[in-house]
Structure formats: C-alpha cells, structure tokens
N, C-alpha and C positions, 0 to 999 in steps of 0.2 A: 791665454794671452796676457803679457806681463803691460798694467796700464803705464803710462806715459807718465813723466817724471813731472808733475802740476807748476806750475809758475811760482818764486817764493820758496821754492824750495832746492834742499843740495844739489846739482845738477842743469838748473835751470833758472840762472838768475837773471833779469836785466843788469845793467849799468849802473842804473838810480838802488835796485835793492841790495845789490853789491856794496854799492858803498854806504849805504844805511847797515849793512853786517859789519864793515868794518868798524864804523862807528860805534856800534853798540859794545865791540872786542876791544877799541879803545878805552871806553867807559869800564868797562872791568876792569881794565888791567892799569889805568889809571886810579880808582879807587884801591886797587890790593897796592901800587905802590904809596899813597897818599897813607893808609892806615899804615903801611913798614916805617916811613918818615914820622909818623905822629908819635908813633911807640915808641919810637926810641930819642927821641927829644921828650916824652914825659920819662923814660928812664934818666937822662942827662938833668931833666928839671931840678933842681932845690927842694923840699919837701914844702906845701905851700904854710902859712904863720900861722895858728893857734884860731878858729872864732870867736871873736869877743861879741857877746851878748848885749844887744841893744835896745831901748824901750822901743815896745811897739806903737808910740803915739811918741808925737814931737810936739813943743810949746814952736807956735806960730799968732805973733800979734797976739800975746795976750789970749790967745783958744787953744784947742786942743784938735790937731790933725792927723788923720791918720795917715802914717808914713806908707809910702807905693811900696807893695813890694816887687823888690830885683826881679826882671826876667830871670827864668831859667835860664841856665846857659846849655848850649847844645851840646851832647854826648860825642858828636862829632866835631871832627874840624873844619875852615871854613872854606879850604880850599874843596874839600870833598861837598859841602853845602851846592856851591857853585856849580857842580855838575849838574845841578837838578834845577834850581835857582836864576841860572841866568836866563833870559828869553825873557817873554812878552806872559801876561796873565797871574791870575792871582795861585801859587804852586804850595799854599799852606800844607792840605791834603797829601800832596804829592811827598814834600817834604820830611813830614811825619813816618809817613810810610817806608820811606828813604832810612828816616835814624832807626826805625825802630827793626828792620828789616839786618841791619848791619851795624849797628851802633855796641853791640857785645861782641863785638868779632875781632879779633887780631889779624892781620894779612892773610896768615898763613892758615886759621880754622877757616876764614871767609873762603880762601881757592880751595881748602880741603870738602869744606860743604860743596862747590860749584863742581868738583870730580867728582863727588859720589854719586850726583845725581847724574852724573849721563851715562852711568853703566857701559852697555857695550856699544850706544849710539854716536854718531860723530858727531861734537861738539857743536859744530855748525848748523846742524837739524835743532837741536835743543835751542839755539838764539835765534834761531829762523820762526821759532813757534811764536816765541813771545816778541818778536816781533810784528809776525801777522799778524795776531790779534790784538797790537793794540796799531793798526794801521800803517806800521812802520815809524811810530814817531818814536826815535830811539831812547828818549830820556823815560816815557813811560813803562816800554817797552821794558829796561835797565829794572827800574823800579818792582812794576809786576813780578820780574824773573827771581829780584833776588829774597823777595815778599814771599814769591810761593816754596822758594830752595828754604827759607828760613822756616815756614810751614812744616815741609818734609821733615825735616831736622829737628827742630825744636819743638816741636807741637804736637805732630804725628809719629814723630821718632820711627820713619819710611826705615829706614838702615836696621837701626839696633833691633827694633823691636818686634816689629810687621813681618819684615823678610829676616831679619837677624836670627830670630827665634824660630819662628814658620810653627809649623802642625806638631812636630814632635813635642817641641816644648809646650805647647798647649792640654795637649794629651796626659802631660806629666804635671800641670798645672791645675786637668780635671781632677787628680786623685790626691796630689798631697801641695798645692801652692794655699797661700793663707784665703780667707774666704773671698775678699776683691778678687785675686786673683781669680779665684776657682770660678767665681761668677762668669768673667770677663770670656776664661778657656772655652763652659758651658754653653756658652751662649754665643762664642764665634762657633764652635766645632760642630755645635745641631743647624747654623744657617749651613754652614758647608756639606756637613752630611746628609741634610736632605734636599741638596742641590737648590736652593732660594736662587742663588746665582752662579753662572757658572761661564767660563769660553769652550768652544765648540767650532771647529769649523772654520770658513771662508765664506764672502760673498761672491757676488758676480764681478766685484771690483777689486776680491781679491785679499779683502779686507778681513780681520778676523771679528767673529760676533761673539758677543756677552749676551746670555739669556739673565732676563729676569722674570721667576715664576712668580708674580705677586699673588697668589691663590695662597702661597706658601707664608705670608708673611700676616703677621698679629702686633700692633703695638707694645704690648704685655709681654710677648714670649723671650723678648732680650732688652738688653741695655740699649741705652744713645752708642755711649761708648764701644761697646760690642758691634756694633751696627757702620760705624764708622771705620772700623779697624777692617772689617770684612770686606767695605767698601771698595778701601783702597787697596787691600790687602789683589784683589780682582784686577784693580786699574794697574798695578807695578806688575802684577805679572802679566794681563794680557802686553804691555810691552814690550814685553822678549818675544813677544810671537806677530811682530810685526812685520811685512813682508814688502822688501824695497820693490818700486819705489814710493807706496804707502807707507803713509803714518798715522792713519788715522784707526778708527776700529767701526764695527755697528752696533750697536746697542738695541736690542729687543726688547724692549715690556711684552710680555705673554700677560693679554688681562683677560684669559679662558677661566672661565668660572671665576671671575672676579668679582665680591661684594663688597660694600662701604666698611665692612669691616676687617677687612685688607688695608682701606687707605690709613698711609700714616704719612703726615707733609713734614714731620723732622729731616726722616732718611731723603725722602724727596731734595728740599733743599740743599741738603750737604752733598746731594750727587752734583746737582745745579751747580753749587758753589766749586767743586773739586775741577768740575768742565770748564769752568769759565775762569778758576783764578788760579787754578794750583796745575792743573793738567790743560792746559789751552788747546786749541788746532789738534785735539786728538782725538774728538765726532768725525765719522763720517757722515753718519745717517742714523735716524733713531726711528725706528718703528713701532709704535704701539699697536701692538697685534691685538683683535679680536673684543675691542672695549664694550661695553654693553652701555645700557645705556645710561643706568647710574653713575656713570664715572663721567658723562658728560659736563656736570658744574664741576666736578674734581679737576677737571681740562681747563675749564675758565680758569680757575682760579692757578692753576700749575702753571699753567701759559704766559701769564702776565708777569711772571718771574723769569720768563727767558730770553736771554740778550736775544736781541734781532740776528745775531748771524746763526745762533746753536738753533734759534724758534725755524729758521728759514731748512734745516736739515730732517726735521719730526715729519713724520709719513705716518698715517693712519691706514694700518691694512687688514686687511679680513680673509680670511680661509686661506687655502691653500692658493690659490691665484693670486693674492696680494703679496703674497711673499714671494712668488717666483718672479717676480717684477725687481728683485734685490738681489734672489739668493735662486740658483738652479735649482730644480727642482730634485735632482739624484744629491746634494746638501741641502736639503729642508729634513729637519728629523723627523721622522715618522711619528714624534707629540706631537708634532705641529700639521698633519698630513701630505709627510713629504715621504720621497724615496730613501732616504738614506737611515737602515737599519741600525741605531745608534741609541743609547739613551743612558743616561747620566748614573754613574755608579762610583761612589767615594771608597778610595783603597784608602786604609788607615796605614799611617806612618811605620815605615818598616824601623825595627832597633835598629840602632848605629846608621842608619843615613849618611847622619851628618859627621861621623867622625873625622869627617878631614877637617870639619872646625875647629879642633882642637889641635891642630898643627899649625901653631901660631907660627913658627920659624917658617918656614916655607910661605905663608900667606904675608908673612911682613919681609919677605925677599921681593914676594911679587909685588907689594904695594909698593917697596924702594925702585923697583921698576917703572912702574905708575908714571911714581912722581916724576922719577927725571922723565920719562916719554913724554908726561904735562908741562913741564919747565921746556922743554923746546920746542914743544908746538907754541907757546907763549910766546917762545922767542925768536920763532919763523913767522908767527902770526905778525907782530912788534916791525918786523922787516917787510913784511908784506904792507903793510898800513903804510909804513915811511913812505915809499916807493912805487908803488901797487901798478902802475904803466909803465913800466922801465923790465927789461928784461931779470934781470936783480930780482924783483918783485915778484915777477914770472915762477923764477926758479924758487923763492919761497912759496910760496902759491900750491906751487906742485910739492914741492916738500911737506907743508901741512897733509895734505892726502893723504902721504905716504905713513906721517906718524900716527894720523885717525886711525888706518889700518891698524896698526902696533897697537894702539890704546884699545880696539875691538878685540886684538888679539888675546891681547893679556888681559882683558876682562874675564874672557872665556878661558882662562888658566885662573882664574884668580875666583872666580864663581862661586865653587864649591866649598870655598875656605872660609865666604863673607854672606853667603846665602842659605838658609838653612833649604831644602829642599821640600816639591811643592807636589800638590798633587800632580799637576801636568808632568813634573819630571818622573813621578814612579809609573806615569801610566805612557812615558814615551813621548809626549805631546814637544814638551822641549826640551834641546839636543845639547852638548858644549858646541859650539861655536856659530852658534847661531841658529842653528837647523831647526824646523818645525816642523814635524809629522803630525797634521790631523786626519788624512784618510790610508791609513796601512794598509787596510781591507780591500784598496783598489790595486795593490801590488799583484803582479803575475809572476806566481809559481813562487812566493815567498814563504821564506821561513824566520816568521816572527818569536820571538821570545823574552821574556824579559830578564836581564843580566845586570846585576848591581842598579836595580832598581832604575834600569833605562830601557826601554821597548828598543831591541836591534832588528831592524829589518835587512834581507838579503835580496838581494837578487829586484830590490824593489824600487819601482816607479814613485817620489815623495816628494811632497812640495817642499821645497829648502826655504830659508828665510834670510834674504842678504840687506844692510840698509847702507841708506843713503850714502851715496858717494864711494862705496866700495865691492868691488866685485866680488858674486859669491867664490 
C-alpha cells in the first residue's frame, strides 16, 4: 500500500503553504540576482584610496580618549540585508547567519551549491523541508536552507569528498594516502566494514531504515572526523533510496548488548545536529531498540538535546513485538528476531567502478544540460510567482513539473560520472533511475546476478522508488 502524499508536501499543498513556497523561490532567486548586481558594480567600482594610518587615541579637552572604533561593514549588500531584516524583532542572530551562509558566494557558485544539493529530487521537496521545520516562516526558513547548503559544501565537502571519492578511494587511501589521510580511510572503512551502521529494508510506512549497532562502537577506536564523515556519508545515500510519496527514513538504535562503554555523546550530538539543521523533515521515526537499563540517565541526558518535534518521533521498543508495531514482521532481520533471512555483509570496492569518473567530457555535457534545465525551471518558476492565479501561471506551473522530471532525468545520466559508487550500488540496492531493490529474494522464478557491479533481477516483483511530484 503506497502511503498518501502528507500535507506540506509536493502533491498536497494548501493555498496559505503554496504561497509561502513561492515566497521562499522568490527569496533565492532575489538574492542570486542582488549578488549578479553587486559583482558587477564592484567590478565597474574605482579601486578604493590607499589607508592612511591614524592614532589610536584622540586629544579631546585637554585628555586623552579613546577613539570608537568603525562598525564593520557588511560582506554583503544592503538590499540583500533587507531580506532578512525588515519585519518586526530583534534579527541579529538571523542576520549573521544570513552573511555568513552566503557572503563568499558569487551568483553563480551560490545557484551552483543550491543544484548540487537536490540531486535527483525535485526542487520543490527540498524548499518544502526547510520550510516545515521552521513552521513556514519563510525568512528563517531562506536562512536555515542556505546555512545548511553552505554546511554540505564548505564544511563537509557532501559532493567532492564523501560521495565524490566513496569506498574506492578510501581503500587506496588505506595503503599509500599520507598518514591523516590513512587515519581518516581506516577508521571510516572498519565503521563500514563491520556494519556500526548500515540501510536495510522498508518499514510499514514504507520508509527506508538505518540500523545503528551501538555494541559495535568504542570512543578510541576512530576519529571525531571519521565518525562524522561516516555519518553523513549514510544520510546522502539513504536519500536515493527514498520511496514517493515519503521523504522521510527510520532510524533504529539496536542497544542489544549495550554497555556505558558503547556511549559516546560527540557522535550523538552531530547526528542530533545533521537532523535538525543540515538534513531537516527527514526522521520518520527513531526506535531505540532493546535499551537496558544503564542507558536510562544516557536518555535524560540525550533527550534534553532534542527539538520537540524530532523528541515527539523516538519510540522505545523491545523484542520482537516492539518492532512489528513499525516494521512487518517478514522485514525485521533475523538479528533483531524477525522473519527476513538477511544480514549485513560489506563487498569491498570492485577496480575501476568508477571509471566513468574520469570521462570529464561527457559528465560536463551532462552538467551543460543541468544547467540550462535549472535556468528555466527558474525562469517558469520567476512566471509562475508574477502571476500564479491567471491561467499564464497555470501553464508555468505545470511546466516546472515537467522540467523536475528532466532535472531527475539527467541526474540519473549524470550519477555515475559525479558519484563514486557505494556499497548499495555493488550489492544492487540502488538502481540508475531511481529504482531501489531491497528484497530480490521475494521475486518468482528470478534470475538474479550481478553485472557491472549492479544486482539485475528478471522476471522479478521489486520495490521501485519514484519521488515527489513525478511519476515512476
């Protein structure tokens, strides 16, 4: 049963949250032209005069005072201030957040950040998250979004690095990268190889689940950094295996034989933080399986760090019957005392995977593609806002649709060339164009095999994966 498309989301919007999406698509697209306008009036600028050097104290009456020093001046301009700025309350905080989010950015790297991050999803699911969570008010909403895109990009380097590189290069990083590196390879590729965390599966909702075996984890045995990379490296790719009309995932803590010496509250918080600030609206439901009782003050104290809406999704469940209350009982793994004959096994990276990487012509054909497909959803978007009750509007309206399609299309042509590839894609899990096989083994009269490093099944019954606003 395919669940029903949630309120707030592509598919199922009011009136009132309609127009809070267009609002937020004006605010981008306001700001990428306000920074093309700035650029090129400081390129037309004069070169500014020389600093002359001035005493730090001034004679005043006969005393000595110390001169104020000058406000900074803002890295931005003031029309782009004002997006944030005008309204009611004190927007310091917000502000900040504001330059520092976009304040290094040219037009054209700020909309190149805001493409990379929605991959094969349609644009409109991506503004729709970060507006849920911050209640629809669209200025915060703007802020969060472009906070957490600058996050991916600059911080976490989600693209270049994470998914850029993937497992191969890691592998190659164990045996001859300088010793940070080798650290970093080591200590992602033993959490992955003995399964710490993994995706697996569907729930009853349809949703895909992330296991965390915390039995498996030691503070000492890897880096912050390692640990972080792994993290996320989990959250980008259960992405792809998102099944419309969900967005969201489950998250299981497995704390089966779990002692105080499992707990470590660094990794805690940074998952905390990734849910609530960088990955928004993309809990379903979080289970912690099986806690004993020492982990009870570790709860106080985890709890109190969690927004009200993520705290309101945690389920505390026990055996096998607490979980079939989530997950069917023929998908509970047999770790967990479930029917489904399944359990967790790391293929190591096949040579040349990823040589379609290095076929830059052909992947910067596809990304010249891209872009114009993103220049005129911008510019059907741009027509749809002017107009958005007028027939006119209508027909952009349904136009953007049409180029999300294109833009899902050509992600999934363009994948293999900007993605290094991942465990799920050697073991079949994720397809090009969306597709997600997690149960093969339910197919009749299948003949499975695996072929350039993708599980093909025939003849077989598979769960597909289509998103928001586009039909499989």
């Amino acid at each position: 049963m395919v669940p029903a498309v949630a309120s707030g989301h592509v598919g199922n919007l009011s009136s009132e949250q309609e127009a809070k999406l267009r609002e937020l698509w004006q605010s981008v697209l306001k700001v990428y032209d306000i920074l093309r306008d700035w650029e090129e009036k400081k390129n037309d600028a004069p070169a500014p005069p020389p600093k002359v050097e001035t005493s730090k104290k001034s004679r005043w009456f006969g005393g000595w005072k110390e001169t104020e020093a000058p406000k900074a001046a803002s890295a931005l301009p003031e029309e782009a201030l004002k997006l944030i700025s005008d309204g009611e309350g004190d927007k310091s905080d917000l502000i900040k957040d504001f330059e520092a989010a976009i304040s290094t950015h040219s037009p054209e790297s700020l909309r190149a950040m805001v493409m990379a991050s929605l991959k094969h999803e349609h644009p409109d699911a991506v503004m729709l998250r970060f507006l849920r969570a911050r209640k629809w008010d669209v200025e915060r909403a703007l802020v969060m979004m472009l906070s957490a895109l600058n996050w991916r990009q600059n911080i976490s380097r989600v693209d270049t690095d994470i998914l850029g590189h993937g497992e191969e290069f890691l592998v190659q990083d164990e045996k001859s990268g300088d010793e940070k590196s080798k650290t970093i390879a080591r200590d992602f590729m033993k959490q992955i190889r003995e399964g710490k965390s993994f995706i697996h599966g569907t729930d009853r909702e349809n949703r895909p689940i992330s296991y965390v075996r915390a039995r498996l984890h030691r503070a000492a045995d890897q880096s912050v950094e390692s640990i972080e990379r792994y993290t996320t490296y989990i959250i980008e790719t259960a992405r792809f295996s998102l099944t419309s009309p969900v967005e969201t995932a489950t998250l299981v803590f497995d704390l089966s034989n779990f002692t105080l010496a499992n707990m470590d509250y660094v990794p805690v918080k940074f998952i905390i933080k990734c849910f609530e600030a960088n990955y928004p609206e993309s809990l379903g439901a979080i289970l912690i399986h099986n806690s004993p009782w020492v982990f009870k003050p570790c709860w106080k104290i985890i709890s109190a760090w969690l927004d009200p809406v993520v705290a309101a999704k945690v389920h505390l469940t026990y055996g096998r019957e607490g979980l079939e209350e989530f997950i069917h009982p023929s998908q509970i793994i047999k770790e967990l005392g479930g029917d489904e004959d399944w359990e967790y096994n790391y293929q190591e990276p096949v040579p040349g995977e990823n040589d379609a990487m290095k076929d830059t012509a052909t992947r910067d054909a596809l990304q010249k593609t891209r872009d114009e497909i993103a220049r005129e959803f911008e510019s059907s978007t741009k027509a749809w806002i002017a107009d958005p009750d007028s027939a006119r509007g209508n027909e952009f309206k349904a136009k953007r649709e049409t180029l999300a399609i294109q833009l899902r299309e050509n992600y999934w042509q363009l994948d293999k060339y900007v993605r290094a590839r991942s465990l799920y894609d050697r073991q079949g899990n994720l397809r090009p164009g969306a597709k997600t096989v997690w149960y093969p083994h339910q197919a009749t009269g299948s003949d499975a095999r695996l072929s350039d490093g993708m599980l093909e099944t025939k003849r077989a019954v598979i769960t597909t994966t289509t998103f928001p606003g586009i039909a499989a």
